[in-house]
C-alpha positions as CSV (number, residue, x, y, z in Angstrom):
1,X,0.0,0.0,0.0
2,X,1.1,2.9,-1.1
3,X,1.5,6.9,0.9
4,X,-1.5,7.8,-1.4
5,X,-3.6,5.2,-0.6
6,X,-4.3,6.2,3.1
7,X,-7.2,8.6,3.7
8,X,-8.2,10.0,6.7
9,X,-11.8,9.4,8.2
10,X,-13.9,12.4,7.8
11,X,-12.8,14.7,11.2
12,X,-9.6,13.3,12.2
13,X,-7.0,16.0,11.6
14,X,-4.0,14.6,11.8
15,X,-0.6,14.8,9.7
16,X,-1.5,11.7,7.3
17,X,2.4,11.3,6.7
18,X,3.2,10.7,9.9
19,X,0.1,8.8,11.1
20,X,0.6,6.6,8.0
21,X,4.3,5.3,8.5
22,X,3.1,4.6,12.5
23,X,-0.3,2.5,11.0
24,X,2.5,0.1,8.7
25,X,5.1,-0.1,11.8
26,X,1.7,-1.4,14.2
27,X,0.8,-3.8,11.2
28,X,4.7,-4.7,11.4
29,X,4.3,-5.1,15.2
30,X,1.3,-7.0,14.8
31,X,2.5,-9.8,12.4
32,X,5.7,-9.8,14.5
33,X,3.2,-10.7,17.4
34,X,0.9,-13.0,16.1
35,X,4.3,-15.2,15.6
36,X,6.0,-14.3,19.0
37,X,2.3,-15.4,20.9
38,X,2.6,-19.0,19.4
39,X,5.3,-19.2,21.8
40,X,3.7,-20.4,25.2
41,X,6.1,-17.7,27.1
42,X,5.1,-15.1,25.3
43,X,3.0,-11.7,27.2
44,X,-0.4,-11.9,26.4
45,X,-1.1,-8.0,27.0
46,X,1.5,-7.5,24.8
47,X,-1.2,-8.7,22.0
48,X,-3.6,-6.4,23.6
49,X,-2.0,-3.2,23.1
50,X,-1.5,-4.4,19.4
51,X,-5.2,-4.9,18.7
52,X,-5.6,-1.6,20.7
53,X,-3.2,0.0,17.7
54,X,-5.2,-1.8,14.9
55,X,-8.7,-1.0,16.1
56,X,-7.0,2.9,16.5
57,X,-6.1,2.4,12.8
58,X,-9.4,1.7,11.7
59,X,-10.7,4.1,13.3
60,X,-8.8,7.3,11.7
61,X,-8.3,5.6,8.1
62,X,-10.9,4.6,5.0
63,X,-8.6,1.7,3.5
């Protein structure tokens, strides 16, 4: 996905360049998770704060 294809939800004024490049590193994060939580010794709120991010992500962009 490219810089261009990241719109804002109508009322959410933030700068979409910068909100943009933290929405891929959380979709990073969240992968990186989803693998790391296979592994019994692995924090389970860790997970939470991830799907915290996502939902916040959804929330601010129409993709």
């Amino acid at each position: 996905m490219s810089d261009e294809d990241w719109k804002l939800k109508e009322g959410a004024e933030l700068n979409i360049d910068d909100v943009a490049k933290i929405a891929c590193a959380l979709k990073s994060l969240s992968a990186y998770t989803t693998l790391a939580c296979a592994d019994e010794d692995s924090p389970e709120d860790l997970e939470v704060i991830v799907d915290e991010g996502l939902d916040a992500i959804s929330n601010l962009f129409d993709v």
